[in-house]
matplotlib code that plots the C-alpha trace (Angstrom):
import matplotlib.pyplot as plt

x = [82.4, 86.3, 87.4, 88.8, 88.9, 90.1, 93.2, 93.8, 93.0, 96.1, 99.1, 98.1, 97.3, 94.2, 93.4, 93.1, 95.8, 99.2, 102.0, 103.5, 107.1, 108.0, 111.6, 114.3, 111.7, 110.9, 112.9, 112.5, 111.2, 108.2, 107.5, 107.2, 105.1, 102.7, 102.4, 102.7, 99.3, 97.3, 98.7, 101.1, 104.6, 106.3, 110.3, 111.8, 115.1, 115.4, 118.1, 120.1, 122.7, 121.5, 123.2, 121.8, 118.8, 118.8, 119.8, 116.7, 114.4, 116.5, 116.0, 112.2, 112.4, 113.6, 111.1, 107.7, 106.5, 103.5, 103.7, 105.6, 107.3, 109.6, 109.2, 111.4, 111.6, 112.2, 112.7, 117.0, 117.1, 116.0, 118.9, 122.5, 121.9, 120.4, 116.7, 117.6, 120.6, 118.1, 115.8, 118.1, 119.1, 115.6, 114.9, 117.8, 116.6, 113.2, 111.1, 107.7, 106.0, 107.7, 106.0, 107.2, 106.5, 107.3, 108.0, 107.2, 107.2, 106.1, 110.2, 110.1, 106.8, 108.1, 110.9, 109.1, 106.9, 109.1, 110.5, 107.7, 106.6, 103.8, 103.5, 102.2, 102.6, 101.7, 99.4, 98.1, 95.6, 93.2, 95.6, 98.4, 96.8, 95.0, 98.6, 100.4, 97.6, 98.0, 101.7, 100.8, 100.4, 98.8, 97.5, 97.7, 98.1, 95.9, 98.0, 96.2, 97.0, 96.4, 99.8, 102.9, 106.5, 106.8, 103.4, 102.7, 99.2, 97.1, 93.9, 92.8, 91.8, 88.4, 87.9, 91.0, 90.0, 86.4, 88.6, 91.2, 88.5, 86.5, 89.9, 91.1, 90.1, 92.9, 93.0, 93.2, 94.7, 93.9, 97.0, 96.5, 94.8, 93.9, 94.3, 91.7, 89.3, 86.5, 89.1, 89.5, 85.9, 85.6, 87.9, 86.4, 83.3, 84.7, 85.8, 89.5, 90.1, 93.0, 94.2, 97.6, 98.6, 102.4, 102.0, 100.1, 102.7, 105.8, 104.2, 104.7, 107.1, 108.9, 109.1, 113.1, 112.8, 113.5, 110.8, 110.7, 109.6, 106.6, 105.6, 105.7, 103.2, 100.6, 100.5, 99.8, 96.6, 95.1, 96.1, 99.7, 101.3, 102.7, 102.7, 105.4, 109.1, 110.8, 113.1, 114.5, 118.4, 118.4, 115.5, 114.9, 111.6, 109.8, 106.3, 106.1, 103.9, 105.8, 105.1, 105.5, 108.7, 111.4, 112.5, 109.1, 108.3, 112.0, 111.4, 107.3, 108.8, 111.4, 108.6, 108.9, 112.3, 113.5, 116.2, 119.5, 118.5, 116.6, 117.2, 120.5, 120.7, 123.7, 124.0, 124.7, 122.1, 122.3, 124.3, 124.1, 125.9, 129.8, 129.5, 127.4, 126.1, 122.5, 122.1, 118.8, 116.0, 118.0, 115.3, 116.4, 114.1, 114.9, 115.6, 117.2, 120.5, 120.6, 121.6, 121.3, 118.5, 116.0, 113.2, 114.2, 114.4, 111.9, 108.8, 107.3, 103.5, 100.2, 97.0, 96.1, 98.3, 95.4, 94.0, 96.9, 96.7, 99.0, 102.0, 101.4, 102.9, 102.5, 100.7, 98.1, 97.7, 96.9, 94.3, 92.6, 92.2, 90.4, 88.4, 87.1, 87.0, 84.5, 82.9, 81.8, 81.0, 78.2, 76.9, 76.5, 74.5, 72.8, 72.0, 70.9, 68.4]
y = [88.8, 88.5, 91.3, 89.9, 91.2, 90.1, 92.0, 89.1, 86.4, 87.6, 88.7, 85.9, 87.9, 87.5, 91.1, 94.0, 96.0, 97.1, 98.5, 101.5, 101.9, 104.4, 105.1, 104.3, 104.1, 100.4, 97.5, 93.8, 93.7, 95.9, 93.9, 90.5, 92.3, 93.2, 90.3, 88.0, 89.8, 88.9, 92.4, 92.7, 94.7, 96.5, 97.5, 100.7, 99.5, 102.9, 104.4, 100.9, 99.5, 96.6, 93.7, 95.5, 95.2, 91.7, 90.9, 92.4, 90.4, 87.2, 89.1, 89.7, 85.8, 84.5, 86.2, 85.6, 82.9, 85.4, 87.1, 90.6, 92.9, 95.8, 99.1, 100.6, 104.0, 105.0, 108.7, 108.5, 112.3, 109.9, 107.8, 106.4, 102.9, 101.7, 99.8, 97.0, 96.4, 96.8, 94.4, 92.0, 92.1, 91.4, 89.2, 86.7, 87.0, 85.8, 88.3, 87.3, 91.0, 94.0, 97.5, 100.6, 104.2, 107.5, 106.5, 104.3, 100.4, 98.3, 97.9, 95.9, 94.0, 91.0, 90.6, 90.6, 88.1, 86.0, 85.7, 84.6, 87.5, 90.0, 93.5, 96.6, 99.9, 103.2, 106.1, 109.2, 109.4, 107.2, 108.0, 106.3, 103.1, 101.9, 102.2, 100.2, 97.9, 97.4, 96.8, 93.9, 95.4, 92.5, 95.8, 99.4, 101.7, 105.4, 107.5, 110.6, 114.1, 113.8, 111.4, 112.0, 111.6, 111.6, 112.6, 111.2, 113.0, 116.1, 114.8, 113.5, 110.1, 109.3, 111.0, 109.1, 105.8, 105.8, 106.9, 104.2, 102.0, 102.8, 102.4, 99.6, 95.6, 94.6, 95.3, 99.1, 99.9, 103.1, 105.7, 108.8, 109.8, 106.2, 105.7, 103.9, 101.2, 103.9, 105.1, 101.3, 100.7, 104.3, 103.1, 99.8, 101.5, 104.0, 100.7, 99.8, 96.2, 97.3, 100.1, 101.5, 103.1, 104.9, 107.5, 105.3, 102.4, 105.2, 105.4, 102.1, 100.3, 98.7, 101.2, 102.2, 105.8, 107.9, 108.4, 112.0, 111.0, 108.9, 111.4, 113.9, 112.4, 111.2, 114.5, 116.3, 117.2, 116.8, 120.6, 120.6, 119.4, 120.9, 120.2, 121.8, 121.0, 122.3, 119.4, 119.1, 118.1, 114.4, 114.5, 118.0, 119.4, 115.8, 117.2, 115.7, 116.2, 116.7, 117.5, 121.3, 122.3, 125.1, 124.5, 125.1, 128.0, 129.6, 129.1, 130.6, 133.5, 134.4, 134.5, 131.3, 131.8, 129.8, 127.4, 129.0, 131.6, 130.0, 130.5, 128.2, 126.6, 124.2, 123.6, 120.7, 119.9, 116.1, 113.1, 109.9, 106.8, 107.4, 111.0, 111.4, 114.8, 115.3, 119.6, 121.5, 120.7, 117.7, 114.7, 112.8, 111.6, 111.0, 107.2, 105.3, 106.2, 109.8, 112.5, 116.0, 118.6, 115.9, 118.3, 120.4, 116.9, 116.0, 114.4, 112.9, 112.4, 112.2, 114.3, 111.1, 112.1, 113.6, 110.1, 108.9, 109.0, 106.1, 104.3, 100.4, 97.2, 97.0, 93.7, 95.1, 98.1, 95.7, 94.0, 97.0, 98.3, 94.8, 95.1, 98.7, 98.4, 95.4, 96.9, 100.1, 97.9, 96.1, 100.0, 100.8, 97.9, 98.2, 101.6, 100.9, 97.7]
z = [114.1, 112.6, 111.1, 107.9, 104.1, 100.9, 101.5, 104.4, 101.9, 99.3, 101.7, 104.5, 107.6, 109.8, 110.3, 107.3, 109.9, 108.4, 110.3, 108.1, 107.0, 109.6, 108.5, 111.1, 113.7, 112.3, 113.3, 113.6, 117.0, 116.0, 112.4, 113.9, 117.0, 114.6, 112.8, 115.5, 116.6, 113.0, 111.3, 109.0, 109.9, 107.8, 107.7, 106.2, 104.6, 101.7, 104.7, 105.5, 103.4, 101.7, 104.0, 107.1, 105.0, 104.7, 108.4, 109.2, 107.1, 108.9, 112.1, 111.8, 110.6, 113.4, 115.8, 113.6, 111.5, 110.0, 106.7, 107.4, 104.5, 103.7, 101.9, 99.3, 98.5, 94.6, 94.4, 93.9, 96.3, 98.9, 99.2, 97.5, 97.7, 94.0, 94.3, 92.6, 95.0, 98.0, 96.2, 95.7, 99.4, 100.5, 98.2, 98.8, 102.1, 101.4, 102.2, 101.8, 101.0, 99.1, 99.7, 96.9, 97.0, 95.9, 92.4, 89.9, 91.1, 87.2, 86.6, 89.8, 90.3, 87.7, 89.4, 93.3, 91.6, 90.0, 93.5, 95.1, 96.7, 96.6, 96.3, 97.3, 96.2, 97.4, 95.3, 95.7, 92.9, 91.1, 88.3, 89.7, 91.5, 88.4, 87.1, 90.4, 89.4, 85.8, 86.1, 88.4, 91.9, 94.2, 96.3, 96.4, 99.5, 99.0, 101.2, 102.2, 102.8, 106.7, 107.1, 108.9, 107.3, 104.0, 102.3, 98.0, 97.7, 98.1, 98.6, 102.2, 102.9, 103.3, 99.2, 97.9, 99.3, 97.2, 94.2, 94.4, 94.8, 91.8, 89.6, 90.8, 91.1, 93.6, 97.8, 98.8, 102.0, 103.5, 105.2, 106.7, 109.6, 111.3, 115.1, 116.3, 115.3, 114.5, 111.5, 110.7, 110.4, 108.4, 105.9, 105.4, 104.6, 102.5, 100.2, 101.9, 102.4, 105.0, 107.5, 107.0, 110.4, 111.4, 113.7, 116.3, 115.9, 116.2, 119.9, 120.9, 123.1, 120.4, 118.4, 117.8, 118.8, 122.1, 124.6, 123.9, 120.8, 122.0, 124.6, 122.2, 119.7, 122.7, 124.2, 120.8, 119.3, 115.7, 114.6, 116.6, 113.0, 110.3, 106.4, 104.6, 103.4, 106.2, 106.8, 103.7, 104.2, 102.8, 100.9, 99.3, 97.8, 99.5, 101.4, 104.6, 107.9, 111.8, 114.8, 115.7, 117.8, 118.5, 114.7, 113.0, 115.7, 115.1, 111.3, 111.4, 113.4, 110.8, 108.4, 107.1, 105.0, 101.9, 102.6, 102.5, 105.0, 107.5, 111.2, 112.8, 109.4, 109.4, 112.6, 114.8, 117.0, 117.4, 116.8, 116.2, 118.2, 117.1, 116.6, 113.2, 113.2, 112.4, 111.7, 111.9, 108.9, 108.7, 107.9, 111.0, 113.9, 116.9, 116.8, 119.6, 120.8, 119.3, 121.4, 121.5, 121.0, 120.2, 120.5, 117.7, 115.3, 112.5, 114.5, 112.3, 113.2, 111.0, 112.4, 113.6, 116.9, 118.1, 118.6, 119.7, 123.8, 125.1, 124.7, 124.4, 123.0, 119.5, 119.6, 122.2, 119.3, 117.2, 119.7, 120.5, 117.2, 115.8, 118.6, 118.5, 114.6, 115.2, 117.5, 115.3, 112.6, 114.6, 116.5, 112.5, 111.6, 114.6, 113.9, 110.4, 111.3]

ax = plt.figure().add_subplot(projection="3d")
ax.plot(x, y, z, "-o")
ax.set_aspect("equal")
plt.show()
């Protein structure tokens, strides 16, 4: 069989897999790896300036001739560069696909459109994809609960999905909780045209992040993370899911203390390449060429970490997931007959 649905047929991959927007753990390299293997990649451009933006579209360009896209973020906390300059980075670029979320996408989708590209646009109720939808989403992403990083909804994935679908007449792509091709085939039964997957693609090789990052989210397991809004400097009041370290165990044993009076708050405990600092409950991973107490960084990771139990080339991710997704499929109607 060949894992293909309508979702395929609209954004022009060959396989309903989509790498998430994993903040500055995305990069060209990792895009055109995933949709060099039949997926489609994704890159986070919210936290670049909106030429570095666009050399990334030309970058991911150059090293893949598949369909690949970029996510913007809309909540203003989230960043200082305005959405409309981002877009029209991207854009001039000729970016094929344009993902939004965390706010409201209609202002933009003409515009996306008129450009010859399609969009998506990320919900976390019923509510708001048949809104996404009506303002002319092409597809709409249910994030659920379970993710890691930044988190839109409440509810957990396998209910939202059925939702979505019932509200909506275009593509749903499930997020939150997927690792494997058993949570690909779950979703497609639960009425998802796609699979929306970060935390397993932050633990690949070309992923822009330090090994301790990697190692971190393979050795954890499905109840090592915490939801909260613990690291909250950059992008206050935003729920989001990590990995548990020495910040979230300092922070539980203080009795989990409002911001403002939270255990070694402003303090320097990494920087970036040419000395930026990055202080604790700062919203910084541990991306590639940071130094410090990398540990004690934002790690952001869904509950599908649990699932996640090596690190691999993205393409072979992608492989493996078609494969095992297929493979379920036929065990179910096998089952059934």
């Amino acid at each position: 069989m060949t894992l293909s649905t309508p979702l395929c047929e609209i954004i022009g991959i060959d396989h309903p897999i989509v790498q998430a927007p994993i903040g500055s753990a995305t990069r060209p390299e990792l895009a055109a790896a995933v949709s060099n293997a039949g997926g489609l990649g994704t890159l986070a451009v919210t936290w670049r300036p909106p030429e570095k933006a666009a050399e990334f579209v030309e970058r991911t360009r150059e090293l893949t001739d598949a369909p690949f896209g970029v996510n913007i973020v809309l909540d203003p906390d989230a960043k200082e560069v305005d959405t409309e300059d981002h877009l029209g980075a991207v854009l001039g670029a000729d970016v094929p696909i344009v993902s939004f979320s965390f706010g409201d996408a209609a202002p933009y989708i003409d515009r996306v459109h008129d450009a010859g590209a399609k969009v998506l646009v990320t919900v976390g109720s019923a509510e708001e994809a048949e809104r996404a939808a009506n303002a002319g989403a092409d597809a709409v992403v249910a994030q659920g609960w379970e993710a890691g990083g930044h988190v839109q909804s409440e509810v957990a994935t396998l209910p939202l999905v059925p939702r979505v679908d019932d509200a909506v007449d275009v593509p749903v792509i499930a997020a939150g909780g997927i690792a494997d091709g058993r949570g690909v085939a779950a979703v497609l039964a639960a009425g998802a045209d796609g699979a929306w997957l970060g935390t397993r693609f932050v633990a690949t090789e070309e992923a822009a992040v330090e090994s301790l990052y990697r190692e971190r989210i393979v050795e954890a397991d499905e109840t090592d993370t915490l939801y909260s809004e613990l690291f909250d400097a950059g992008w206050e009041g935003m729920p989001h899911r990590v990995i548990r370290n020495s910040t979230v165990e300092s922070w539980e044993e203080a009795g989990r203390p409002q911001s403002g009076d939270r255990p070694g708050e402003g303090e320097v405990i990494a920087e970036y390449p040419g000395g930026y600092p990055i202080e604790r409950y700062g919203d910084d991973l541990p991306m590639e060429g940071v130094e410090g107490d990398l540990e004690a960084l934002a790690l952001y990771a869904g509950q599908s970490s649990g699932l996640t139990d090596e690190i691999q080339p993205a393409g072979a991710v992608v492989e493996e997931l078609v494969e095992e997704a297929e493979a379920q499929i036929e065990a179910t109607a096998d089952f059934i007959d």
